[in-house]
N, C-alpha and C positions, 0 to 999 in steps of 0.2 A: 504494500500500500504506500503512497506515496504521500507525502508531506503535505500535498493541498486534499488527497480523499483523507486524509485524517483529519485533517482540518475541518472540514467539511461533514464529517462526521459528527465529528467533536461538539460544533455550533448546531449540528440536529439533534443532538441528544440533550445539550443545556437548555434548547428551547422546546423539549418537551416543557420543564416547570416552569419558564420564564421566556416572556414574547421581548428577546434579547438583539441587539444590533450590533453589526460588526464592519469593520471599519479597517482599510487594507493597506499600509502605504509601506513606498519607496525604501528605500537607506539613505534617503535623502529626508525622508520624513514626508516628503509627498503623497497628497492622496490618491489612490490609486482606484480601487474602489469602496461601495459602501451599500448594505440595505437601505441604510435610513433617507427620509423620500422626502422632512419635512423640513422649512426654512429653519428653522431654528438648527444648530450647530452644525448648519452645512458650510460648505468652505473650507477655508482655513483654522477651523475652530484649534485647531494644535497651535497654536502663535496667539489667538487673539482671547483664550483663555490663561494662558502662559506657562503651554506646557511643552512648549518646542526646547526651548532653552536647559528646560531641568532635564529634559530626557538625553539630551543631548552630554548635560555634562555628566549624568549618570552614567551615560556609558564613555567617555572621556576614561571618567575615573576606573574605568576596566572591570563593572559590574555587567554580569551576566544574569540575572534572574528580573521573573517578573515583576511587573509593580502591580500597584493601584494606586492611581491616583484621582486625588482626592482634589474638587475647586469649594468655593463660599458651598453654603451651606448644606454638608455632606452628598454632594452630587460626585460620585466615583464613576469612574473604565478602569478597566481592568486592560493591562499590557502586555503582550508579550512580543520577544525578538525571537528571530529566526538565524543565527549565525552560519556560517562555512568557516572554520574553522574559529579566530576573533575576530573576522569580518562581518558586520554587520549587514544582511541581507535584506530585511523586511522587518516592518514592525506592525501588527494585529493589537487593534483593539476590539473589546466587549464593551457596549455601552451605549450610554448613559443608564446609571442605575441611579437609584437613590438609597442613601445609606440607613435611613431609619426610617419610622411608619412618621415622625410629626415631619420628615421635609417639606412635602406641601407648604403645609401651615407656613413655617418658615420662610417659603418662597413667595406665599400669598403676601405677606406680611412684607415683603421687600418689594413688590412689584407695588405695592401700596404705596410706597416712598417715592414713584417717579411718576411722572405726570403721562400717561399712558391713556388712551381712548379705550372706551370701555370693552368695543370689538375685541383690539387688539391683546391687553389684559383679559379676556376672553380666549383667546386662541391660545394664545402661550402658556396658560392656566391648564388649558384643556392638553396638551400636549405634554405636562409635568404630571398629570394625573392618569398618565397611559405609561411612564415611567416606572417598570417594578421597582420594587422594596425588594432585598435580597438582604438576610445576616450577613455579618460581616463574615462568621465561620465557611460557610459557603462559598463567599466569594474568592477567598484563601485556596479552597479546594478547587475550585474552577483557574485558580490561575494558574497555581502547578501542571492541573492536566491541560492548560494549553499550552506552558513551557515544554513538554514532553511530545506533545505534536509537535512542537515545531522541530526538536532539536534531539531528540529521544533520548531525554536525560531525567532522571527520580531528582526531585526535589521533593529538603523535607519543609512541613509548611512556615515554619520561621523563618526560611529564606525569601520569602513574598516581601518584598521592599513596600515603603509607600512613596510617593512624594506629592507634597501638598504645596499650593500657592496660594491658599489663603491665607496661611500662616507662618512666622520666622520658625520652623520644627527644621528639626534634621532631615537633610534631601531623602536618607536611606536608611529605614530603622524597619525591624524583624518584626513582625506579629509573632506575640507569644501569649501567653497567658496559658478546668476539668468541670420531674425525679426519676432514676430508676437505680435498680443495682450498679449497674455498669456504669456509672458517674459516679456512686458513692465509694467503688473501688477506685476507679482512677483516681477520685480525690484524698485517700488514703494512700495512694503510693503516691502521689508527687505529693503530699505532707511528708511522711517516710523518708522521701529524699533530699527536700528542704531540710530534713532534722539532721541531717549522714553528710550534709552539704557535699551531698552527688553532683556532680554536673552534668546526668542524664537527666534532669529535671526538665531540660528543656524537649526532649522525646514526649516527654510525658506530657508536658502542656500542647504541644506537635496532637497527644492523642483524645487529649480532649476535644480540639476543637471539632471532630467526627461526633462529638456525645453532646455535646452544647454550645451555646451561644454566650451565655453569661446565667443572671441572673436574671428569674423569670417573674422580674416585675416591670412593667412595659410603666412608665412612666409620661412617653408619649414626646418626649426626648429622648433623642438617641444618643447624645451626649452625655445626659445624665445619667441612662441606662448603664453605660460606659464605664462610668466614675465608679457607680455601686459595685459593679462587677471587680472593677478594681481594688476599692476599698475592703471586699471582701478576698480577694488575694491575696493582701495587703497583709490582713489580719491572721488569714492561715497560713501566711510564711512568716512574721514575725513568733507567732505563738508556736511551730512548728520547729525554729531555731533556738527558743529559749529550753526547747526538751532536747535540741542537741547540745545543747553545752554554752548558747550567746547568755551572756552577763543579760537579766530583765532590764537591768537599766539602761542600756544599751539597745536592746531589740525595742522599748515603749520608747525612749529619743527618737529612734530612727522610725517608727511605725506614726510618731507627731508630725516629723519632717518630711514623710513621702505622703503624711494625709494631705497635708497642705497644699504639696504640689498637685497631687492626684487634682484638688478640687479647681485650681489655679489654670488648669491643664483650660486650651479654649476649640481644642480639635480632638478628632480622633487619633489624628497621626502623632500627637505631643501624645497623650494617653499612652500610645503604643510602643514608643520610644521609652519613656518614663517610667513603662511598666516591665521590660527590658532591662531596664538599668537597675530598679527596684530590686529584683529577682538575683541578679547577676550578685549586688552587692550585699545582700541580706546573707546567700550561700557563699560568695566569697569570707565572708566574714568566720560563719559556723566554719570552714575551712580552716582558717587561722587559726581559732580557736582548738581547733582537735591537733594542730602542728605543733600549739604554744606551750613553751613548756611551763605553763602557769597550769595545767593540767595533766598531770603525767602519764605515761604509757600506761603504767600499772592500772590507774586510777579508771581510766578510758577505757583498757580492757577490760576492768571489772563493769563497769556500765553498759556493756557491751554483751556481757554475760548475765549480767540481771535480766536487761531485756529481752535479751533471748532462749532464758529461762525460768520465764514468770507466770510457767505454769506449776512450777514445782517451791516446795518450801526452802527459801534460801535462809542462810543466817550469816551472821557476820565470820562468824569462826573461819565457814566454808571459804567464805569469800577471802579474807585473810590469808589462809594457806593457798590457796592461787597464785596469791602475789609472794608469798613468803614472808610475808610481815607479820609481827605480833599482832591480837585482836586490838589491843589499845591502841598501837601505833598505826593500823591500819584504819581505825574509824576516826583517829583526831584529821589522818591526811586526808581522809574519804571529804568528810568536812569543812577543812579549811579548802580545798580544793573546787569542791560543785557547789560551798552555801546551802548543806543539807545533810543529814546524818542520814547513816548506810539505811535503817530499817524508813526514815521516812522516805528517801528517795525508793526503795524498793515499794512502799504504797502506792508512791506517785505513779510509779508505773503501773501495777498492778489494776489502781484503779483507770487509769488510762484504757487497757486493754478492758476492762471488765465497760465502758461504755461505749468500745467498738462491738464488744460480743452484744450487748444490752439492743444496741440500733440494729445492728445489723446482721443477727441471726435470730433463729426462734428459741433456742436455747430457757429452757427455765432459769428464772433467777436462783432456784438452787444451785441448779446444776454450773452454774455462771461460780458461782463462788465457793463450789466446790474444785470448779477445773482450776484455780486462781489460788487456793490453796486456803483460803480465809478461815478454814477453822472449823467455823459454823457460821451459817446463812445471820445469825442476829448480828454477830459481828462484822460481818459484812454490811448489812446494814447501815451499822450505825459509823461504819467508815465513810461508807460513801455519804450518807444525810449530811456527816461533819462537813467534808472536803469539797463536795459537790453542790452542795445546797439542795439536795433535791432526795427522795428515796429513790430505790432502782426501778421500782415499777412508774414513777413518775417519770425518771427520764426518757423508758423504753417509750412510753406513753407520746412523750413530746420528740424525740428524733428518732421514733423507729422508723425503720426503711422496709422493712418487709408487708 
């Protein structure tokens, strides 16, 4: 099959779910051809929106991957090149989409500000509202499989660039950022990884966007939408790094300092970048941290050990003779070390694990604390009521997933 039947293909099969337009040009950026039939973005619309220049020095700068690009108020295409070898061939756009369900509105509302006949404010109106809405996870997934038409190369979806001209953002930053089961797993491994400060974490955000968009409160801005989704990433990788070992005071400074930005943020593509950066330095941090020798090998491995067997009754002794230190000397450095004594941090986790089993299996609350070693179910109890605020049937109650 050849590079224009896969193409060709590719554009029949996306507009199965969406009545989407496509747009052909040169290596010179010239328009070559195009479905779209209507005055509006006909032309030169790559220059007189001002996206000739950015694309250009995007690939100056010897990027190969798709974009999306983004003008005033979330109107995206999606782009991709066609190379022979690093020679620029052709450039394919999809588009015009609109990025959230309030753009209309948006657009109503600026078409309002110019002195417009009612006809013609009429047709342009009408021509935005023939415009699909696509998630943004989608259109991610749509840009890799046209990069792969054109050039038969896997990309993973963090390498989708954006570049935006409505706003001073970075020309080229990575989409990244996990109801059913299969969200509530992937968002327990990329917590998992933030905690290990893995740097497969960004796979993992890669595999959520197949499972979701964000958070699924449509607030009617997609903007704001945006932020929340954010702010809640925000908050399960800081709380996710403070169980790998980041200093609290440290992980609540820095979750102050990226809320602000988060909210500060006035695109999608600042969002996207920002939330990139968020990610990168939150795990680079837990990184250091498990390097630093402000927390020892020893100490790390026994942490390491609890949690990976915190279905059995640990005690300090055991833990002790691992490392070869006395039980004394080993709980004063456990201590000065994490900011927690051996048997509470072994709770911590314990009960950690006891309201993953609680959401997310059916598990009896006996059977929960009896697999976790608690003793007996009342004492179980009354740890979790302490620590948790809540009893265990309350919790299951309120985040069960099943």
């Amino acid at each position: 099959m050849t590079t224009e039947e896969k193409l060709s293909f590719f554009r029949e099969l996306i507009n199965c779910s969406y009545p989407l337009y496509h747009w052909d040009f040169d290596a010179s950026l010239n328009l070559v051809s195009t479905n779209w039939q209507k005055d509006l973005f006909s032309g030169d619309f790559f220059s007189y929106m001002g996206f000739r220049e950015r694309i250009r020095q995007f690939l100056d700068d010897g990027k190969r991957t798709p974009v999306i690009m983004e003008a005033e108020s979330n109107l995206l295409w999606i782009a991709g090149f066609a190379f022979d070898d690093m020679r620029l061939v052709s450039c394919h756009l999809i588009g015009p989409i609109l990025g959230g369900r309030d753009t209309p509105m948006v657009i109503r509302k600026k078409l309002d500000s110019f002195e417009l006949t009612a006809k013609l404010r009429a047709t342009i109106f009408k021509i935005f509202e023939e415009i699909p809405v696509i998630p943004i996870n989608i259109l991610n997934q749509y840009a890799v499989m046209l990069h792969y038409c054109l050039n038969r190369e896997k990309l993973p979806l963090r390498d989708v660039a954006y570049l935006n001209t409505a706003h001073s953002a970075s020309p080229a930053v990575h989409m990244e950022s996990p109801g059913n089961g299969g969200i509530w797993l992937a968002e327990q491994t990329l917590c998992k990884m933030f905690e290990e400060g893995d740097p497969r974490y960004r796979e993992a955000i890669d595999q959520s966007f197949s499972l979701s968009d964000g958070v699924k409160v449509d607030s009617g801005d997609s903007l704001r939408n945006k932020k929340n989704t954010c702010f809640v990433l925000l908050t399960l990788c800081s709380r996710s790094c403070i169980k790998g070992g980041l200093p609290p005071a440290i992980a609540y400074d820095l979750n102050d300092y990226y809320a602000q930005k988060i909210e500060a943020c006035t695109s999608i593509t600042e969002l996207t970048a920002l939330s990139s950066e968020m990610l990168a330095d939150y795990v680079g941090r837990v990184q250091d941290v498990r390097n630093s020798s402000s927390v020892s090998a020893p100490i790390l491995s026994s942490c390491e050990y609890i949690r990976t067997h915190i279905t059995e009754s640990l005690s300090i002794g055991e833990l002790a003779d691992r490392t070869g230190y006395s039980e004394y000397y080993f709980s004063h450095k456990f201590k000065k070390e994490m900011g927690c004594s051996v048997n509470d941090y072994i709770l911590k986790e314990k009960l950690a694990q006891a309201k993953l089993l609680l959401a997310g299996t059916a598990d009896s609350i006996q059977s929960i604390s009896d697999s976790l070693a608690f003793g007996n179910r009342s004492y179980f109890y009354s740890c979790f009521q302490k620590h948790i605020g809540m009893s265990p049937s309350e919790y299951r109650k309120q985040n069960g997933k099943l």
